[in-house]
Structure formats: C-alpha cells, structure tokens
C-alpha positions as CSV (number, residue, x, y, z in Angstrom):
1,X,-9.8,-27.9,16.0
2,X,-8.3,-29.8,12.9
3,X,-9.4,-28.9,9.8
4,X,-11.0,-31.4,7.3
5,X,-11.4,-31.0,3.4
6,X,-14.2,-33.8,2.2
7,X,-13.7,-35.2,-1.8
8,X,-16.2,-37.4,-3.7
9,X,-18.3,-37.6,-6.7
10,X,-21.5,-38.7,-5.5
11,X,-23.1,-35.6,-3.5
12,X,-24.7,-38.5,-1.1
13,X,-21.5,-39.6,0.1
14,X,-20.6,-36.1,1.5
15,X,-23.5,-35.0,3.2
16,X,-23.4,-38.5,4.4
17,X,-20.0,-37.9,5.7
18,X,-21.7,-34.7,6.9
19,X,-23.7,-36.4,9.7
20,X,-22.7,-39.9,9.8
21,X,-20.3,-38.6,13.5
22,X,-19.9,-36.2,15.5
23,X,-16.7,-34.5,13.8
24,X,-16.2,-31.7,16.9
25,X,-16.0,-34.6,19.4
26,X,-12.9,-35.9,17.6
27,X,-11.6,-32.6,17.3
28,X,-12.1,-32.1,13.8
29,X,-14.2,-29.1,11.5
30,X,-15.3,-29.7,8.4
31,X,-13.9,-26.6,6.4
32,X,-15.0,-27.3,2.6
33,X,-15.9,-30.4,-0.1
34,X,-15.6,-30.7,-4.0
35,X,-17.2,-33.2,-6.2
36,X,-13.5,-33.4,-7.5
37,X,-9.9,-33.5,-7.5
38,X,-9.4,-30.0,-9.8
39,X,-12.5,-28.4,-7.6
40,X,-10.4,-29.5,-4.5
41,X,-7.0,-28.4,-5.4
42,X,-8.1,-25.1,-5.9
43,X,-10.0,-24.8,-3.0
44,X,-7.2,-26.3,-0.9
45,X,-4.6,-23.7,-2.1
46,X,-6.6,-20.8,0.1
47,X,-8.1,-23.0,2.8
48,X,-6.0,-24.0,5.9
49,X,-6.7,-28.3,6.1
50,X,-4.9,-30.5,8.4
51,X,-7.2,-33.7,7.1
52,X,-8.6,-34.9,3.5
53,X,-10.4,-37.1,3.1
54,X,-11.0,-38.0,-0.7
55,X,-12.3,-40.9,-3.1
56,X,-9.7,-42.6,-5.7
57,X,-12.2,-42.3,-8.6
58,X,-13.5,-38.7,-9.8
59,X,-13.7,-37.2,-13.1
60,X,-11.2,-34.1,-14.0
61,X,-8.8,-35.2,-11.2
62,X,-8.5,-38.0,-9.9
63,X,-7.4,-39.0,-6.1
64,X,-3.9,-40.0,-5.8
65,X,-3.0,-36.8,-8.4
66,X,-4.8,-34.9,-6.0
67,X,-3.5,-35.9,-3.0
68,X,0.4,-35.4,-4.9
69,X,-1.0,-32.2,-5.9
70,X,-2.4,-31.3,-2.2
71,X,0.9,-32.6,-0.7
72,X,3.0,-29.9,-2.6
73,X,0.3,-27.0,-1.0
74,X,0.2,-28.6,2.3
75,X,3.4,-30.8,3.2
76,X,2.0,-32.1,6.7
77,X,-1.9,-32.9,5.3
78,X,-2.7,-36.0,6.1
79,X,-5.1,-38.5,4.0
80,X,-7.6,-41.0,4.6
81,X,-8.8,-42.6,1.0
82,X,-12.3,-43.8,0.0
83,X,-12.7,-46.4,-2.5
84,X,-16.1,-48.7,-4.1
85,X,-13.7,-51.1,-5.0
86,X,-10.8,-53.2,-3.3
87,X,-8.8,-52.6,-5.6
88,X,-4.8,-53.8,-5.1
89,X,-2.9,-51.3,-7.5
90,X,-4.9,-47.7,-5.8
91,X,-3.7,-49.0,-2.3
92,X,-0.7,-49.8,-3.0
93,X,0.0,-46.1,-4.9
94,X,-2.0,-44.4,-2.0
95,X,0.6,-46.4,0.4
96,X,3.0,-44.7,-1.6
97,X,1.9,-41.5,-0.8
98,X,1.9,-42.0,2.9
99,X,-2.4,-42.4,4.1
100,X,-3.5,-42.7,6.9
101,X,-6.1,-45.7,6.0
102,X,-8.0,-46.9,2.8
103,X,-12.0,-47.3,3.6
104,X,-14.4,-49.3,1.3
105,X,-17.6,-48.0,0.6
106,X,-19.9,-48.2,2.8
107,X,-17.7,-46.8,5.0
108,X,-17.9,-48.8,8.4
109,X,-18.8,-46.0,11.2
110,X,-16.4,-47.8,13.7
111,X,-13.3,-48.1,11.2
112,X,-14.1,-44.6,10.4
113,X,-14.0,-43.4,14.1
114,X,-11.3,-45.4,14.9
115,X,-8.7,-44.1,11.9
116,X,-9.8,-40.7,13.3
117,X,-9.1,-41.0,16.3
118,X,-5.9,-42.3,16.1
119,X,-5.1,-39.4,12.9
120,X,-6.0,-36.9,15.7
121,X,-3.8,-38.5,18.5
122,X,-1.1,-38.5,15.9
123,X,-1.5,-34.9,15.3
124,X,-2.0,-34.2,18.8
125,X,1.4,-35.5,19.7
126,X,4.4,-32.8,20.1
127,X,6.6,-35.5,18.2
128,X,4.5,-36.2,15.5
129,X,6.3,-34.0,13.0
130,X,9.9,-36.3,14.0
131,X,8.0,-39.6,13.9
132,X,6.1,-38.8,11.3
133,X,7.4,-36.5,8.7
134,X,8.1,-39.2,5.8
135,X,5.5,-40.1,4.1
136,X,5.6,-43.2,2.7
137,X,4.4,-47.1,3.7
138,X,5.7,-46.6,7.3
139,X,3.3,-44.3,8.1
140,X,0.3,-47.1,7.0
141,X,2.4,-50.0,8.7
142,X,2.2,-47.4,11.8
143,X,-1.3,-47.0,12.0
144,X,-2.0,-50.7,11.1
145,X,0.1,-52.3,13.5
146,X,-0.4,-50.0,15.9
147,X,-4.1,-50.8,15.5
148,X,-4.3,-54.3,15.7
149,X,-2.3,-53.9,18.8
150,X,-4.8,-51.2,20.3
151,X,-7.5,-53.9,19.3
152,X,-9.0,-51.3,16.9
153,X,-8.9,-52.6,13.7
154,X,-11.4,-55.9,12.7
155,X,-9.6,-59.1,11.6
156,X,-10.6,-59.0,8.0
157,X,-9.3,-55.8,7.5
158,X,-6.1,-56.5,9.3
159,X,-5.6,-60.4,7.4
160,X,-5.5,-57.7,4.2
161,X,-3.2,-55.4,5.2
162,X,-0.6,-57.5,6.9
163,X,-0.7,-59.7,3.5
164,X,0.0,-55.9,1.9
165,X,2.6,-55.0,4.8
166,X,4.8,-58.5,4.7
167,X,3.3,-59.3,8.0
168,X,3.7,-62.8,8.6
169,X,0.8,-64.5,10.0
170,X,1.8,-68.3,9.5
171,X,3.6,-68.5,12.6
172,X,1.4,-69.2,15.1
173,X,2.9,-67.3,18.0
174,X,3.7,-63.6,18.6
175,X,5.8,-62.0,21.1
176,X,6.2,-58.0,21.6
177,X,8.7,-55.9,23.0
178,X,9.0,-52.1,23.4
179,X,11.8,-50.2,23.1
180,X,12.6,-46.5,24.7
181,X,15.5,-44.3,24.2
182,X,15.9,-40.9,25.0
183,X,18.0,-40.7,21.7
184,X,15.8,-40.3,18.6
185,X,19.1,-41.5,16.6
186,X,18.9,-44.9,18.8
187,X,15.8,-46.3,16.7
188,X,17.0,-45.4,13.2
189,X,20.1,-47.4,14.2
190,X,18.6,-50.2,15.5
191,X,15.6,-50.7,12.9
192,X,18.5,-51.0,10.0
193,X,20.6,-53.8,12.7
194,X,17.6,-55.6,12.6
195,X,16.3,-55.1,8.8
196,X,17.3,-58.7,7.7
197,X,15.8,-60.3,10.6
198,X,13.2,-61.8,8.4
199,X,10.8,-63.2,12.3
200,X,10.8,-59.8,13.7
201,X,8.6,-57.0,12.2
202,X,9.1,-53.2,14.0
203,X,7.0,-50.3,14.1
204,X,6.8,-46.8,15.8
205,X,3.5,-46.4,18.5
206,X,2.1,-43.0,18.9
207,X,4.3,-42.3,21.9
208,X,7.6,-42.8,19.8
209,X,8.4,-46.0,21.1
210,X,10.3,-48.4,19.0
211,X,7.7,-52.2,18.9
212,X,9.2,-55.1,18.1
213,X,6.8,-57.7,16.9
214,X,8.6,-61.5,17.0
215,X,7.3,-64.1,15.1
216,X,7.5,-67.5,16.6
217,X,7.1,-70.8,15.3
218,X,7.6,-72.1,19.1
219,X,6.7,-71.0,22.4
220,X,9.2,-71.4,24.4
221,X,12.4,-71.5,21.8
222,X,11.4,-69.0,20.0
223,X,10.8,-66.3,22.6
224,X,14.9,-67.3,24.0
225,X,15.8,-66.5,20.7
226,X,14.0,-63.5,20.4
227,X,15.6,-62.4,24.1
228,X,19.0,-63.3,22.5
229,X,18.2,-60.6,19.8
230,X,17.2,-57.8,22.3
231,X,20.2,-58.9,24.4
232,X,22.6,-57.9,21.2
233,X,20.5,-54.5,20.9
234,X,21.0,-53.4,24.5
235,X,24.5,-54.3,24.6
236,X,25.3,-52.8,20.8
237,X,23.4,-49.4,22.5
238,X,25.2,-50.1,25.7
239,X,28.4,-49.9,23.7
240,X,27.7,-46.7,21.9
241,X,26.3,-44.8,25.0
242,X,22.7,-44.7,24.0
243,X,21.5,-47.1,26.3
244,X,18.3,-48.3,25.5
245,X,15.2,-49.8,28.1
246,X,13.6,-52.7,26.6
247,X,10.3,-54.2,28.2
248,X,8.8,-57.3,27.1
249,X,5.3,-59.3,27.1
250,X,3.9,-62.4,27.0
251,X,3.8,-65.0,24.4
252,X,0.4,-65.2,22.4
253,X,-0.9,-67.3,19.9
254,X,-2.9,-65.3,17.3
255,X,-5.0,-63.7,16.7
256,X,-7.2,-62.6,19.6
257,X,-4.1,-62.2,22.0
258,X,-1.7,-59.7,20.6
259,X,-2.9,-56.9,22.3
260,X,-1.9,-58.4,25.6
261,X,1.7,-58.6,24.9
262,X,2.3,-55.0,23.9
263,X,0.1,-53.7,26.9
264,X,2.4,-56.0,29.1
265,X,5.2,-55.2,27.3
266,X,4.4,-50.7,27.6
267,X,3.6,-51.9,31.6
268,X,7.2,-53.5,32.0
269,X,8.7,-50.3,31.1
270,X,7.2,-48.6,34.3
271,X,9.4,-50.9,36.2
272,X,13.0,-49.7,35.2
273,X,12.0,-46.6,37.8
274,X,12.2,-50.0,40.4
275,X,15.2,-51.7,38.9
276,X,17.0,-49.1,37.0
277,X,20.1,-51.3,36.6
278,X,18.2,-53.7,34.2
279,X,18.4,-52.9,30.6
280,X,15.7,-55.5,30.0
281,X,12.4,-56.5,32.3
282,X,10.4,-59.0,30.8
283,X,6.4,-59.0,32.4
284,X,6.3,-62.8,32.5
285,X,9.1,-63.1,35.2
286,X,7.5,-60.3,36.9
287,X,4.3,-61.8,37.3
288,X,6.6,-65.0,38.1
289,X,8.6,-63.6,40.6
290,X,5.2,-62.0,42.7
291,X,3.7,-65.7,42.8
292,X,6.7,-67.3,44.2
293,X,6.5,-64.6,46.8
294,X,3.4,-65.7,47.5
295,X,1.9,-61.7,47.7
296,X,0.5,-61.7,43.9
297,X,-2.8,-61.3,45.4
298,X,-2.5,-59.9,48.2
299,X,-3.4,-56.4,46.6
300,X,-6.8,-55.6,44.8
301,X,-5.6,-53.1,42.7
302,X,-9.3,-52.4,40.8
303,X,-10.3,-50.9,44.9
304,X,-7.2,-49.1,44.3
305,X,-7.6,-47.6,40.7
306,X,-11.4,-46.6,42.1
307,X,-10.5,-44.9,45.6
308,X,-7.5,-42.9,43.3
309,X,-10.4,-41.8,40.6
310,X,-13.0,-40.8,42.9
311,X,-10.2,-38.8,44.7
312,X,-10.8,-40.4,48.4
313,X,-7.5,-39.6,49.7
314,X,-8.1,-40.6,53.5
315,X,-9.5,-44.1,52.3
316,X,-6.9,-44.9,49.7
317,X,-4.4,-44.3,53.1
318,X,-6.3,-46.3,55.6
319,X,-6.7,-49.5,53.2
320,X,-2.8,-49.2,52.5
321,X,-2.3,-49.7,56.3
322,X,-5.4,-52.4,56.4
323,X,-4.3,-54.7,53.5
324,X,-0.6,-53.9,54.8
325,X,-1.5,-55.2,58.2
326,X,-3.0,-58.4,57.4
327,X,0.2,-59.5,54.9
328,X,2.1,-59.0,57.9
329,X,0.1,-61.2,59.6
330,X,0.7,-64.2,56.7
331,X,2.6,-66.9,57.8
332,X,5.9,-66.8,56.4
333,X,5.9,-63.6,54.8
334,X,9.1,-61.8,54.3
335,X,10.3,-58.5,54.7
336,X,11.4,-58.5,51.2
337,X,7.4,-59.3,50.4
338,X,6.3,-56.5,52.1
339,X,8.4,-54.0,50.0
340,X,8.2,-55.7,47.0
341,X,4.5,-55.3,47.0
342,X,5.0,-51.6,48.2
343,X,7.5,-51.3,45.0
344,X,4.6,-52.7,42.9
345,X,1.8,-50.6,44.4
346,X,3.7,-47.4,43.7
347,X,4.2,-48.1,39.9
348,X,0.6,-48.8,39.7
349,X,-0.1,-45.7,40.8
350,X,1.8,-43.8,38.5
351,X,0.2,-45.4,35.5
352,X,-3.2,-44.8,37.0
353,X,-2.4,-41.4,37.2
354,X,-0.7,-41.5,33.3
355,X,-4.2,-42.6,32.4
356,X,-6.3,-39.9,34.0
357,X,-3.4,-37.2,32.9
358,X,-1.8,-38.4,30.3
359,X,0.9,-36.3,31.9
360,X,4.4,-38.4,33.2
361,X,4.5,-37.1,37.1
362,X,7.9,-39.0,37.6
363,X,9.3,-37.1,40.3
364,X,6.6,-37.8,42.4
365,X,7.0,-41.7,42.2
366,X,11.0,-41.6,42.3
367,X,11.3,-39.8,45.7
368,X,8.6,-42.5,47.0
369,X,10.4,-45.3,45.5
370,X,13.6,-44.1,47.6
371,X,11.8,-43.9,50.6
372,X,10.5,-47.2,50.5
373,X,14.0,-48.8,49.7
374,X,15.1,-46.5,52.7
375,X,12.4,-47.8,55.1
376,X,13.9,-49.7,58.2
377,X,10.5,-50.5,59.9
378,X,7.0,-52.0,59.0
379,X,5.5,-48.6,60.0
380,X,8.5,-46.8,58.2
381,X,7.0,-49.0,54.7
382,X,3.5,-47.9,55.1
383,X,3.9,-44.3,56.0
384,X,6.3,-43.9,52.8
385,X,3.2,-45.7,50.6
386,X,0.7,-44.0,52.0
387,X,3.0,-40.6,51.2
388,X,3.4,-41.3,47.3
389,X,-0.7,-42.0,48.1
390,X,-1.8,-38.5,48.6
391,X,0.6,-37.4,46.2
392,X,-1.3,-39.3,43.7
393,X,-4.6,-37.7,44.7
394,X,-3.0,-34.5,45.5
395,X,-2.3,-34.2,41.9
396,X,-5.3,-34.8,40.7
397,X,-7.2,-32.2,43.4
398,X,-4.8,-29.5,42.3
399,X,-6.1,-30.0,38.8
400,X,-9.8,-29.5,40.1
401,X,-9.1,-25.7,40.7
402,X,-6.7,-25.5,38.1
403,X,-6.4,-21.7,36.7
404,X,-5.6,-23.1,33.5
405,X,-9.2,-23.4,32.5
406,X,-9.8,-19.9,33.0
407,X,-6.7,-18.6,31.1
408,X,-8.1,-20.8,28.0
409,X,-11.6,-19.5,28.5
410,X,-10.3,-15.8,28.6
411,X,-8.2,-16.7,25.5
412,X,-11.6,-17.8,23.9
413,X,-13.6,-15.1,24.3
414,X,-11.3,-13.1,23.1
415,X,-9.9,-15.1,20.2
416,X,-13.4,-16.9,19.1
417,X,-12.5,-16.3,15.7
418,X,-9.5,-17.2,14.7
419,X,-7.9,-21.1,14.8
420,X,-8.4,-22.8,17.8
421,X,-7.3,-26.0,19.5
422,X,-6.2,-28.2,22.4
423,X,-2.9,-28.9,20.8
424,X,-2.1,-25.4,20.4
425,X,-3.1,-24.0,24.1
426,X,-1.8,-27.2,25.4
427,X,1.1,-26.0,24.1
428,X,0.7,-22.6,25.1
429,X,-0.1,-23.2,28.9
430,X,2.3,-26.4,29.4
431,X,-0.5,-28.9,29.4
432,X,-1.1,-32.3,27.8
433,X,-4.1,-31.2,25.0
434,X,-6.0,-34.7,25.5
435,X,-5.6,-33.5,29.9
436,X,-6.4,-30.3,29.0
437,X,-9.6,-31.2,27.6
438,X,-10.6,-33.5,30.5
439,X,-10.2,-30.6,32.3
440,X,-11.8,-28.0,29.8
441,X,-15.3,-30.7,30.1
442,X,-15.0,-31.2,34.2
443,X,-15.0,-27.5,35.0
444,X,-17.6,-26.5,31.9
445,X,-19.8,-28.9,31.3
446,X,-19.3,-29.0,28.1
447,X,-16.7,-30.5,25.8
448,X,-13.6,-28.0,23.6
449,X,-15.7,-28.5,21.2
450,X,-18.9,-27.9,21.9
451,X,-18.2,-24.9,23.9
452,X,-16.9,-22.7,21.4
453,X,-19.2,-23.9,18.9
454,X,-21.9,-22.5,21.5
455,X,-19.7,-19.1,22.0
456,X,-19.7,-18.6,18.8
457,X,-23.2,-19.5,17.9
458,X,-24.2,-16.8,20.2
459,X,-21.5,-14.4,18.9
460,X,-23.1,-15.2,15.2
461,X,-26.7,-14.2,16.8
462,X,-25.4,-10.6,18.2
463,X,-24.1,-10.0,14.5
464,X,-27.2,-11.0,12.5
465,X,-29.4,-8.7,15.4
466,X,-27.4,-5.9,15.0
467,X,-25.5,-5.4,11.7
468,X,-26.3,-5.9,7.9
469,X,-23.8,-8.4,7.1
470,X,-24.4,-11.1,4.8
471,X,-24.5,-14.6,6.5
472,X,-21.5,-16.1,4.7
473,X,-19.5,-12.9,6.4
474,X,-20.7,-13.0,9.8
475,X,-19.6,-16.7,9.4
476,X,-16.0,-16.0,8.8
477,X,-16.2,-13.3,11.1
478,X,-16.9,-15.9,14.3
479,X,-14.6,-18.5,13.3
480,X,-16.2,-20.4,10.3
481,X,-14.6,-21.0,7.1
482,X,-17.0,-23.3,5.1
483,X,-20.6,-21.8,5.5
484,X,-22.4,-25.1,5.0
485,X,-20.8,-25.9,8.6
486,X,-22.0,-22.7,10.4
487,X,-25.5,-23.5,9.1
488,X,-25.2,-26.9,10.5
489,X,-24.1,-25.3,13.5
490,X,-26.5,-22.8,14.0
491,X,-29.2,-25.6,13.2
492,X,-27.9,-27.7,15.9
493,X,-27.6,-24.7,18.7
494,X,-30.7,-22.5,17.5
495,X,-33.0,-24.4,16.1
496,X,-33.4,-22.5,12.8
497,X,-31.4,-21.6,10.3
498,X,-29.3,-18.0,10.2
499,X,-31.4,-16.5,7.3
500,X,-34.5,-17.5,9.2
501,X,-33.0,-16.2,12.1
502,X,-31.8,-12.6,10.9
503,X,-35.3,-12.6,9.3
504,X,-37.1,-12.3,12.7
505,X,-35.8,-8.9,13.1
C-alpha cells in the first residue's frame, strides 16, 4: 500500500481525514500527521511516504516550504494541498511545485476520492516515473484535464482551473484526438510543433497517450482544420520514422459532452489493428461508414459485453451464428457487410476484455482478425468469430485458477511485515496491479487491502498473547508504522483496542 503523511493545524481536520474514507480501499495507509510543517519535515525524513497531504497555512512552517523541503527528502512524493481560503497566489506557487490538486475546506468527499484515485492510478502505472517525473504545472493540467475528460471533476471547479490553465472555454465546440507512439521522443517533438497553435490545448492521460484538445469556433470548419493539423503531424512523424496512430472523436459543444470525444477518440485507436495502413481513423466516419452499410444495428453488443462477463462461452458462440444467420438473410446485404461487422465485433471484444484485465491480449485478436480477412465462406466468417470468442472467455477462465493468487498469498504470510503492494507484486509476477487485485478479491473474498490488514491483525493478537512487547513494537513488528493506525485497525477487526486486548491475559 501507498503511504500517506497527513499536515494541518486544527487536530479536527486530521482525525476527520482519519475517517472521512476508506483509505485501504484506495490503496493507501496512513503512516503519520503533524500539526505542522517543521513537525512534518522531521518526521518525513525517517518515514517512507509516497502521498502528503498538507494545509497552506500552519505556524512554524508553512505548506509550500514544506512541501520544497519534503521534495528534497523524497523526490517522487506526491502532494494534494488543503486550503480555507481560495486564494489565487498559494495555487499558483503550489502549481509551481507540481500537486496533485488544491481542495477547499470542507473538503468535498467526492473530489477527495476522485484526486485519489486518480494519484493512485498515476502511481500504479509502470510509466509514471517517464510521464511524470517533472514536477511543475503539467502535472496539475494532467490531472485536471484528464479529469474533466474522465467526467470526474464538477464544473465549478473545472471553470477555475481552466481559467488558471489558459484553457479556453469561449469557443463553443471541442474536438479531441489521441495520439500513440511507441517512441516516447515522438510526443516531446510534437507538443513543441504545436506550442503556438494558440485553438489546440495537449495533455498526457494516465496511459501515456498524447490528447489533443481543439477548440472550435465552428462545427464543421473547424474540425477540417483541426484534421489538417493532425494530417501535418502524421506526415512530419511519417517523415522522421516515428510514425504516429492518431484517433479522433466527435464534435461536442460544451460542457456536458467532452467526455464523449476522448472516449471515442481512445475507441478509434482499437481500429488501426483492422486498418493498419491508416495513420488516422476518425470515430465519426466509422460510425458513418456502419450506417451506410446498413448493419449498425444489426449487433447488440450490451448481450455481448454480458455473455463475455458472466463467462458463458457456449452462448456467446451460438448467438454469433444466430445473429450471423439472420444478417444473411437481410435483403441486400453484402459480403463485405458480413465481415465488416465480424471486423467490428472482434475489436469489441478486445476492449471488453481491456476492461475486465486491464491487460492488452493483442495476439489473441490479431490472429482472429487474419482469419476473418482470410475467410472464403459464410461458415468460414463465423467459425473464425466464434474462435477469437472462446479465446476471449478462455482468458478470462484461465485467470479463475490462476496460481498467481497463491504465490502472492505465500509471499504474504511470509512477508506481512514489511511494504506491501499491488504495484510491486504486479510487478513481481508479470501482472497488471489494478488485474491483480480483481483477482486477489475473486478468489479471497476480501479485497488487498483488507486482507492483510486481517493477517496481520491476527499476527498482532499472537504477539500481545504471548510476548511482553509494548504495543507500539508489536505494531512495527506486523507492518505498521504510525501506531494511531494499528489502533484503528485493531478497533475495526477486534472490537477493542490492543491495550484492552493484551489486558485480558
């Protein structure tokens, strides 16, 4: 679990902090707290933290000298700042130092839970140190952006920060586009050809893609022109042999439907495994091209998603061949319809399976793609579909008896008290860590969190039974750092506290 340090003033506000979540269901631990920045920085300089949280205001120290101070202990540390006050000249410093968000008092639950969860998903990621290893305004734009795209961020908050950001929110249409290299090099490049292009506004998502935000004043001209500008990228990347995919969504008006044009624009990308001699697919002519075909709803895909999460292999097969047999049976329907659909069904089930996984199974998908192309016959189509079908569920009932589990498991028992967390045996065992934990909850019960919070509960019991150590010892001893926590802890899983507990002898 991530470690988090907790700084304010007012004693209220921490043990509000305290008990205002769950912090083990995010995959965070609350190590420590000080009432201020001096208390903090000299706690900080023997206490492992991945996460502090901290108000601006404090006597002895205040917050932005302790998070400089903190940075210099703990170069990776990342900050979320509280403030009573909405004030301009503290956020625009704590930008400065690279934060992860700046929450008013009272702190809104969801805001909270939502800057979390995306600080833990950053940390998660194996390329967060490359994406994210400057710390300055980017990192804020980042999360923002990234945020308002996710539709996790409320619209008062966001009309602040984009004002903050340079964001331009006159324009009342919005365009987004997603960019993937395979060369890291390729966005740095690109971001500077595009730095004086005053309607487009670029950020980095949480899976290292490049988003490209246009700013329209018209529908329809603007989003040629913005084309025209992807068109120069591709070709300049073309040119230096760091080709570049480039998938593009819908045109919105603000502000309710941005989110829809960077989730159609992350879905075109999918599709370069079905034309891979595009360098750009834009969703729109997709979505075009299926209802000139006249087959764009032919295929229920929600009876699809559900048959592929409740792991029915044989029904997912037969209703390929039903809903297969009765397109063929529409008048006027074209070979080319049939496979085209076929194409289309395939890509939806890779990112179904992305989203149980969150692994990238491509080699499953690319030998069913070349089977379908390859398919002389109606019953050559569906057999090849129906293939890349159980494939899909075969993955996911392989996982149900994965060994993995028990490795982990083994590993706790035996390591209970030192660091632990999904990133790092992800890491260890070759396994997404947000997959992992799916796993880890399917096959236990109980979440990464909760279960070695219970192991070594009951680890804490055998030591307070049988040995004289004092409480704050037999904390450290089964994983704890900050005693207030194990008490908490123990509370939570014994009912009592650990002195009152040791005390029934």
């Amino acid at each position: 679990m991530y470690k988090v340090f907790i700084v304010d003033d007012e004693p209220f506000i921490i043990e509000g902090l305290y008990d205002i979540l769950d912090w083990s269901s995010f995959g965070l631990e609350i190590v420590g707290h000080a009432e201020n920045g001096r208390q903090a920085l000299d706690a900080l300089a023997s206490t492992p933290v991945d996460l502090l949280i901290t108000d601006i205001s404090m006597p002895v120290m205040n917050g932005l000298n302790l998070i400089a101070e903190a940075r210099k202990l703990h170069p990776d540390l990342k900050v979320i700042i509280l403030s009573g006050f909405n004030e301009f000249d503290y956020l625009k410093e704590g930008m400065k130092l690279g934060i992860e968000n700046y929450l008013l008092k009272p702190i809104n639950v969801e805001e909270l839970e939502s800057t979390l969860s995306n600080t833990v998903e950053k940390m998660d990621s194996t390329r967060s140190s490359e994406l994210y290893g400057t710390f300055d305004v980017q990192i804020l734009k980042d999360n923002t952006l990234y945020r308002w795209l996710t539709g996790q961020i409320a619209a008062g908050e966001f009309r602040e920060r984009a004002d903050l950001l340079g964001f331009d929110l006159e324009k009342p249409y919005k365009v987004v586009a997603v960019l993937r290299s395979k060369e890291v090099e390729s966005f740095n490049r690109i971001s500077e050809q595009i730095r004086d292009e005053k309607e487009v506004t670029s950020f980095r998502d949480v899976d290292g893609d490049l988003v490209l935000i246009g700013h329209l004043r018209h529908r329809t001209e603007g989003k040629t022109n913005f084309i025209e500008l992807l068109k120069r990228i591709s070709n300049e990347q073309s040119s230096l042999n760091e080709p570049v995919q480039i998938g593009i969504g819908c045109v919105v008006q603000l502000p309710e439907e941005a989110s829809l044009s960077y989730k159609e624009a992350k879905q075109s990308l999918e599709y370069f495994m079905v034309y891979p001699d595009s360098s750009i697919i834009d969703y729109t002519s997709l979505k075009e091209n299926r209802k000139s075909s006249g087959t764009e709803t032919s295929i229920h895909w929600e009876e699809y998603a559900k048959l592929i999460l409740v792991r029915d292999q044989e029904g997912l097969t037969q209703k390929i061949r039903d809903d297969f047999e009765q397109m063929q049976k529409v008048e006027g329907i074209l070979p080319e319809d049939l496979r085209n659909t076929a194409l289309e069904l395939v890509i939806r089930f890779k990112m179904e399976l992305a989203q149980i996984k969150h692994t990238d199974e491509t080699d499953i998908f690319k030998k069913g793609l070349s089977n379908l192309r390859s398919s002389g016959t109606f019953d050559d189509l569906v057999v090849s579909l129906q293939e890349v079908a159980k494939a899909t569920v075969g993955s996911l009932m392989q996982d149900a008896k994965n060994p993995v589990v028990s490795q982990v498991l083994i590993h706790i028992h035996n390591h209970y008290a030192d660091e632990l967390s999904l990133k790092t045996l992800g890491a260890q065992y070759h396994i997404h860590p947000v997959y992992l934990g799916q796993l880890f909850h399917k096959e236990t019960g109980d979440s990464f969190a909760e279960y070695i919070n219970k192991y070594r509960i009951e680890k804490a019991k055998e030591q307070l039974k049988n040995t004289n150590l004092k409480v704050h010892e037999i904390a450290r001893n089964v994983g704890y750092w900050e005693t207030g926590y194990f008490y908490k802890q123990f509370r939570k899983y014994v009912g009592i506290s650990p002195t009152d507990f040791k005390g029934l002898g």
